[in-house]
C-alpha positions as CSV (number, residue, x, y, z in Angstrom):
1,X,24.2,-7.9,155.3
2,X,22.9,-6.0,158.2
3,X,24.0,-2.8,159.8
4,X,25.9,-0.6,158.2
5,X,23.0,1.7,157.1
6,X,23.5,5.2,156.9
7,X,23.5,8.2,154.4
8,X,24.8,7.9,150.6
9,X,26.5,10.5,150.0
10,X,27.9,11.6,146.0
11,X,31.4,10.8,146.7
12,X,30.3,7.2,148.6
13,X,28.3,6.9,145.3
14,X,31.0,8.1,142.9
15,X,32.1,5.7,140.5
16,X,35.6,7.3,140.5
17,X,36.6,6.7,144.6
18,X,39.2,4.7,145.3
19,X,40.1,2.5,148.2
20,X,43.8,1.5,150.0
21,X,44.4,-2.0,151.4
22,X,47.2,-0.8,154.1
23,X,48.9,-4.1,155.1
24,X,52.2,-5.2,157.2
25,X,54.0,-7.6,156.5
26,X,57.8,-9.7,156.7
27,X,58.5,-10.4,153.2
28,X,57.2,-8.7,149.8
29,X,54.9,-11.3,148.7
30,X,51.3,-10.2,147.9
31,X,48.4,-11.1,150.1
32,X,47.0,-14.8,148.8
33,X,44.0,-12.8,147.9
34,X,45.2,-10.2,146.0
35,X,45.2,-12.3,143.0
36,X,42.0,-13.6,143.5
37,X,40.3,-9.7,143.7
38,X,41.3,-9.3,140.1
39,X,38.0,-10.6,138.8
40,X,36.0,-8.2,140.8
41,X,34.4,-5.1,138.6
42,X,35.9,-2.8,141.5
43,X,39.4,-4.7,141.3
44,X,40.4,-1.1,139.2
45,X,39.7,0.8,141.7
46,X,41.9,-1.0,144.8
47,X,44.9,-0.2,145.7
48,X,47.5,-2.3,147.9
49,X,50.4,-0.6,150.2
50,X,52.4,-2.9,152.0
51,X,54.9,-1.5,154.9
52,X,57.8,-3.9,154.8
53,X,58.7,-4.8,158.6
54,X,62.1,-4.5,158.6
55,X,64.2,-6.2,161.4
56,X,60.9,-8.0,162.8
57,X,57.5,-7.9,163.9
58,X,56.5,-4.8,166.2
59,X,56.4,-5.7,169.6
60,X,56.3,-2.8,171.6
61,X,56.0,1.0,171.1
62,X,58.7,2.6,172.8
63,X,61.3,1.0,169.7
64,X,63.0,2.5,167.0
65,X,61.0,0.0,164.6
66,X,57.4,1.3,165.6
67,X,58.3,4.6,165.4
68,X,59.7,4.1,161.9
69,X,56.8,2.4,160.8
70,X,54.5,4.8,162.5
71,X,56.4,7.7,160.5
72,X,55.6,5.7,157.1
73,X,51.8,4.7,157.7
74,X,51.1,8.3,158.8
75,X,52.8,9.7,155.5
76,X,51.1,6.5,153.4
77,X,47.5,7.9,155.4
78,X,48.5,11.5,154.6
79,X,49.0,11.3,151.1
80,X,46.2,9.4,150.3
81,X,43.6,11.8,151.5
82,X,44.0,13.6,148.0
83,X,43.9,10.5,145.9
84,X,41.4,7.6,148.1
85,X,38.0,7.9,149.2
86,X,38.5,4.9,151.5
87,X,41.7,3.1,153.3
88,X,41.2,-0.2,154.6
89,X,43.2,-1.9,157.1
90,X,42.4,-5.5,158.7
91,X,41.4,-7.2,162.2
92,X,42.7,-4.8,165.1
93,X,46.7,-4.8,164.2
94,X,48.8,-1.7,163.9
95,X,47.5,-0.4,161.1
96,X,44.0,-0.3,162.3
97,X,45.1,1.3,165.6
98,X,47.5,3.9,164.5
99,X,45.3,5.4,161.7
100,X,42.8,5.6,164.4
101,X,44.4,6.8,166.6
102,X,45.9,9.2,163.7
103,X,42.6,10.2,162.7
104,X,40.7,10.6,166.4
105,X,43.6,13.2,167.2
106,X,43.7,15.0,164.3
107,X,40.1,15.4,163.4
108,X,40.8,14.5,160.0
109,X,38.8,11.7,158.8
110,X,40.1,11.4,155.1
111,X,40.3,9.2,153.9
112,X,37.5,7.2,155.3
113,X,38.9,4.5,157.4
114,X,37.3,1.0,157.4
115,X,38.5,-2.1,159.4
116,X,37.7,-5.1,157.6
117,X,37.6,-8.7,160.1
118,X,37.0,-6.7,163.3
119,X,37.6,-8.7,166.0
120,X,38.4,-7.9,170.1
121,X,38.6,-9.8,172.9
122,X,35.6,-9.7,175.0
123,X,34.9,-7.3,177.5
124,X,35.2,-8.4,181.4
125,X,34.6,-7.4,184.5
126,X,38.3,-6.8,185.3
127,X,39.4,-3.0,185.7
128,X,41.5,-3.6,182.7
129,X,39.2,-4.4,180.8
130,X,36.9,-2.2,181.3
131,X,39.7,1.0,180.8
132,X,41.0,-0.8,177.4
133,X,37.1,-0.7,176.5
134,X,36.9,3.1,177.1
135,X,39.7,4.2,175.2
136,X,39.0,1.8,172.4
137,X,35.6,3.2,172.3
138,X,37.6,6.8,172.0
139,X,40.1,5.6,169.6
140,X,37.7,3.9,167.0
141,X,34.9,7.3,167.2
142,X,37.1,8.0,164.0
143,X,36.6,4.9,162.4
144,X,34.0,4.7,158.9
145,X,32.9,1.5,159.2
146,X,34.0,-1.8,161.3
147,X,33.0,-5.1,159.1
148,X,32.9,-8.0,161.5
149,X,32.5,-11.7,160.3
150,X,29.2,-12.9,162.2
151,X,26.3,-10.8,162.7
152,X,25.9,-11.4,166.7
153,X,29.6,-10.3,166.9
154,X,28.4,-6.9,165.0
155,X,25.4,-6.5,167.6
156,X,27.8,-7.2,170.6
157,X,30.3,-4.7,169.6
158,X,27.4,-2.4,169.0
159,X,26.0,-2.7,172.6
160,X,29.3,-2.8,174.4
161,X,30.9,0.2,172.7
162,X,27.3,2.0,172.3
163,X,27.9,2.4,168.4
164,X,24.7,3.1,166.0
165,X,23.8,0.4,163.8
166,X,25.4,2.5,161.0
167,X,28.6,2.0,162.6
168,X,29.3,-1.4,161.3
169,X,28.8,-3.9,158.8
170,X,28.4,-7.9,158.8
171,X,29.9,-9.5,155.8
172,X,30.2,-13.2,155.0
173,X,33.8,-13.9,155.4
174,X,35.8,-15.5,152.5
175,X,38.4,-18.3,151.4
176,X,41.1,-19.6,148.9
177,X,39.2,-20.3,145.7
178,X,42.1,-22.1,145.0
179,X,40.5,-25.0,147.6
180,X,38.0,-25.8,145.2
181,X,40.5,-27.0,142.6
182,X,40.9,-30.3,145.4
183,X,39.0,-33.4,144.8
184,X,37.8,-33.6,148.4
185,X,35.2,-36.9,147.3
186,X,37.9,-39.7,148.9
187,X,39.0,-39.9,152.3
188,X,41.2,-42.0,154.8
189,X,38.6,-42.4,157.5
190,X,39.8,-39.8,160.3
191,X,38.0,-37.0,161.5
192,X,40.0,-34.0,161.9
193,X,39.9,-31.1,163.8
194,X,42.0,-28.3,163.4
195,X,42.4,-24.1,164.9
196,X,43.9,-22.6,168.1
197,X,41.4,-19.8,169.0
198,X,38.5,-20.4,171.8
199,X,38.6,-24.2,170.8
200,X,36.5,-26.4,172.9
201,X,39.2,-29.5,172.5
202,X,38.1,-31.0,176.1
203,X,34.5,-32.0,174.8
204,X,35.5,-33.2,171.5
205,X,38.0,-35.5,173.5
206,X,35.5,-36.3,175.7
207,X,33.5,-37.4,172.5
208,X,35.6,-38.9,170.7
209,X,35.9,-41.7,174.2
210,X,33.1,-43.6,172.9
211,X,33.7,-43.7,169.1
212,X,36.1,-45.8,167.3
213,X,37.0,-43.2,164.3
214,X,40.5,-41.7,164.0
215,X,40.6,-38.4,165.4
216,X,43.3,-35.9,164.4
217,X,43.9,-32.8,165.8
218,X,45.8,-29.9,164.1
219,X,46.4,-27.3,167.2
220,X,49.0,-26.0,169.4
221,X,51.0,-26.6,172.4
222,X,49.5,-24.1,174.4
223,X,45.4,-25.5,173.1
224,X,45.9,-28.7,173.8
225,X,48.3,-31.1,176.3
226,X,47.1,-34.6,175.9
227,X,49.6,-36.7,178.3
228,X,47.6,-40.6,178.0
229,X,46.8,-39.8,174.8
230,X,43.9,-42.4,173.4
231,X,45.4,-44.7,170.5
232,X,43.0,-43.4,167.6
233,X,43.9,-39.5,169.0
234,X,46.2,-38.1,166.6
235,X,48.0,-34.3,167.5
236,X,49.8,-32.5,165.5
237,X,51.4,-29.0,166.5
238,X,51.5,-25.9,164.3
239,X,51.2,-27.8,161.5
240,X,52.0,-24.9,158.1
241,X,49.0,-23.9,155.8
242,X,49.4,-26.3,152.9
243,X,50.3,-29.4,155.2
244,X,47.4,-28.9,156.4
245,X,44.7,-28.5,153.6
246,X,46.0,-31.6,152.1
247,X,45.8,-33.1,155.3
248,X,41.8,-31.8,155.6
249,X,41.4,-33.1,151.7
250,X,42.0,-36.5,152.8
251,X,39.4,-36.0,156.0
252,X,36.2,-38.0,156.7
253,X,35.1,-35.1,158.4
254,X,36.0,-32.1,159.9
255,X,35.2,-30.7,163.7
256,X,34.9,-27.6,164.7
257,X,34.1,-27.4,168.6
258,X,34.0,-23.9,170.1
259,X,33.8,-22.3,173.3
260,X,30.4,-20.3,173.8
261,X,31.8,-16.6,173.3
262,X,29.8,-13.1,172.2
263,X,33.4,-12.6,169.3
264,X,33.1,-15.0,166.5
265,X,36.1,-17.4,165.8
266,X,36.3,-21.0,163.5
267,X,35.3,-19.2,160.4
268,X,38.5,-19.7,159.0
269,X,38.8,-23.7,159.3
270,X,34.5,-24.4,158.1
271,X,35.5,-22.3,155.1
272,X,38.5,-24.2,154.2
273,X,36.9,-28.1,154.8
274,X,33.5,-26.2,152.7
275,X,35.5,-25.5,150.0
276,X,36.9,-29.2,150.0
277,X,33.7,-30.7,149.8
278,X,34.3,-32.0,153.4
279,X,30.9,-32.0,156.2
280,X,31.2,-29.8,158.6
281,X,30.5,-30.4,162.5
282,X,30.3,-27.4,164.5
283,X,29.4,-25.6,168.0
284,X,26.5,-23.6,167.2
285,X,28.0,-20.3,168.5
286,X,28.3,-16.6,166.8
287,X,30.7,-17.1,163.7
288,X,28.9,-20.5,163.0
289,X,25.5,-20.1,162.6
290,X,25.6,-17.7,159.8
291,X,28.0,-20.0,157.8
292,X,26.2,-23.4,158.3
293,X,22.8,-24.5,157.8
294,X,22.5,-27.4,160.0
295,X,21.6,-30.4,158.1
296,X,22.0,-28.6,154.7
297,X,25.6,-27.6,154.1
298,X,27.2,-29.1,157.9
299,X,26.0,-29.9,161.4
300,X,25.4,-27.8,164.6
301,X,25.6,-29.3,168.2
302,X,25.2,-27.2,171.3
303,X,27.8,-25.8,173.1
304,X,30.0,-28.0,175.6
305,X,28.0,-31.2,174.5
306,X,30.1,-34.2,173.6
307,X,27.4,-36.6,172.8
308,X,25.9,-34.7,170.2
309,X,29.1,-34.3,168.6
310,X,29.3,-38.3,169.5
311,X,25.9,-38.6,167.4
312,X,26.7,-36.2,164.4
313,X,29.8,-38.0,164.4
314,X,28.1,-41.4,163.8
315,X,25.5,-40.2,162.3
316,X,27.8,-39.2,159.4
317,X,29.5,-43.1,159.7
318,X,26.2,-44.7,159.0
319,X,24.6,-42.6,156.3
320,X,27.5,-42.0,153.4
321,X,25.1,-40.3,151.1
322,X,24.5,-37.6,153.6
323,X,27.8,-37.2,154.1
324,X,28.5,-36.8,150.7
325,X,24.9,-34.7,150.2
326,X,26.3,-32.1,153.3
327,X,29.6,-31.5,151.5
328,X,28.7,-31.1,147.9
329,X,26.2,-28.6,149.4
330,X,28.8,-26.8,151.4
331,X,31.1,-26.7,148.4
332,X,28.3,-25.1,146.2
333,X,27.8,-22.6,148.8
334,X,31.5,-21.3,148.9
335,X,31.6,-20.9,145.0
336,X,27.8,-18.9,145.6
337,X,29.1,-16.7,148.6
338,X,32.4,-17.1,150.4
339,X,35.4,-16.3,147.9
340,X,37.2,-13.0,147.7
341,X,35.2,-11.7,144.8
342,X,32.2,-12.0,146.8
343,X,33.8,-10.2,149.4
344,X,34.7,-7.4,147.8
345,X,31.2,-7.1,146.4
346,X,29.5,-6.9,149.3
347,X,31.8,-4.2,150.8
348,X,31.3,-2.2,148.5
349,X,27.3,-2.7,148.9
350,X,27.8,-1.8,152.2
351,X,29.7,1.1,151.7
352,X,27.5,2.6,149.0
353,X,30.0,2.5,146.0
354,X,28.5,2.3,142.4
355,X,29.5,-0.3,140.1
């Protein structure tokens, strides 16, 4: 963990504080990870809210839905400044912008709001840009603590929003420990390759010219349009959740290439094939290198380089007991670091709170 220094203070400290997961969501069904918090020694002390989105998912402002919504966050945010120390929201939705927002107005900073998964686009050049960065920098002055998922992510949003190291936190992003119940040890002899965000599917195509393995690729259509498709190419489009994990049990391999980008994206996907004793391949990028140790527990290439992925690739064909050696080591290391429990934990470390 780095950043997130900073005072302790007796009510950080305080074994009696209490946090508030704020979520959003379509149906009433817990978050997959609720469950999986209850074996945590701070599970007591968490507390879930869940605003039902009725009639849809918000897509503007200037509807009777958001303003609804609004109306019940700010009286969920109000309420709990006499009973939490800390509310949590996730990633930059709604919830994260409006209790922000909520809290930058008003001055009022209880309870201490913390954005877990932070993520933004990057900052350009374009006027845009550089407006949306200014008032985001204004909007999140109020904002605890940001927890990003790579540690060069945290130092970018650091330099580009001029934040103190205090201001955020890195923690080691999580997955389903339900994964590891998979027996991940057979295959069918395909490599797959799955995710939408910043992928770099032109040079694993390009790779993938020269080698005889099946390729499939889990994406969608807007990622990928492959019109003379190769006959060992397989694409499938916004294939659900479970399809696809059994589809990524039954992997040779799995292929993560990314586009070179300050945010970090792919952690998701190297978790998931981790967990399932699969190797790993990846773009050595922010949001990979602090997940893989290349040649330990999966493989780094360079950016935008097809013929190391060409070589990892058949590297991995010729030697089985490396293969097998990378992905029993990458399933050890999600059951050692990267479940929900662990995440939990480690917030917490970061945020001072006593056991």
């Amino acid at each position: 963990m780095v950043g997130g220094g900073g005072l302790r203070t007796e009510e950080e400290t305080s074994r009696d504080c209490r946090a508030l997961v704020v979520t959003s969501k379509l149906d009433d069904k817990e978050p997959w990870w609720w469950r999986h918090i209850a074996e945590s020694p701070y599970a007591g002390r968490i507390d879930h809210r869940r605003i039902l989105l009725k009639g849809g998912r918000i897509t503007g402002v200037l509807s009777r839905r958001f303003i609804a919504f609004a109306s019940e966050l700010w009286g969920v945010v109000r309420r709990a400044r006499a009973t939490h120390t800390f509310v949590f929201t996730f990633e930059c939705g709604w919830e994260s912008l409006l209790i922000s927002l909520m809290q930058t107005l008003t001055g009022i900073h209880k309870p201490r709001h913390v954005i877990l998964q932070f993520i933004m686009r990057e900052k350009t050049q374009a006027l845009g840009s550089c407006a949306k960065y200014t008032f985001m920098r204004w909007l999140f002055s109020s904002v605890h603590r940001c927890v990003c998922s790579s540690q060069g992510e945290g130092r970018y949003y650091e330099s580009v929003f001029g934040w103190s190291a205090s201001k955020w936190s890195y923690i080691p992003f999580h997955t389903d420990p339900d994964l590891l119940d998979y027996d991940g040890s057979g295959h069918d002899g395909f490599v797959l390759s799955a995710g939408r965000t910043f992928r770099d599917y032109r040079t694993l195509l390009q790779a993938f010219q020269s080698i005889d393995a099946p390729l499939r690729i889990v994406a969608s259509p807007s990622n990928i349009e492959l019109r003379d498709k190769p006959a060992h190419v397989t694409i499938d489009y916004d294939l659900p959740g479970p399809d696809l994990m059994k589809l990524m049990a039954r992997a040779f391999a799995v292929a993560v290439p990314l586009e070179p980008r300050k945010i970090s994206t792919g952690q998701s996907v190297i978790l998931q094939a981790m967990a399932l004793g699969k190797p790993v391949i990846a773009t050595r990028v922010n949001g990979t290198e602090d997940y893989i140790e290349h040649m330990r527990t999966g493989i780094l290439v360079p950016p935008c380089d097809p013929r190391a992925i060409e070589e990892a690739v058949r590297l991995l064909l010729s030697d089985e007991p490396l293969r097998q050696r990378l992905g029993r080591a990458a399933r050890e290391r999600i059951k050692e670091a990267h479940l929900p429990v662990h995440y939990v934990h480690d917030v917490a470390k970061a945020l001072g709170v006593a056991v």
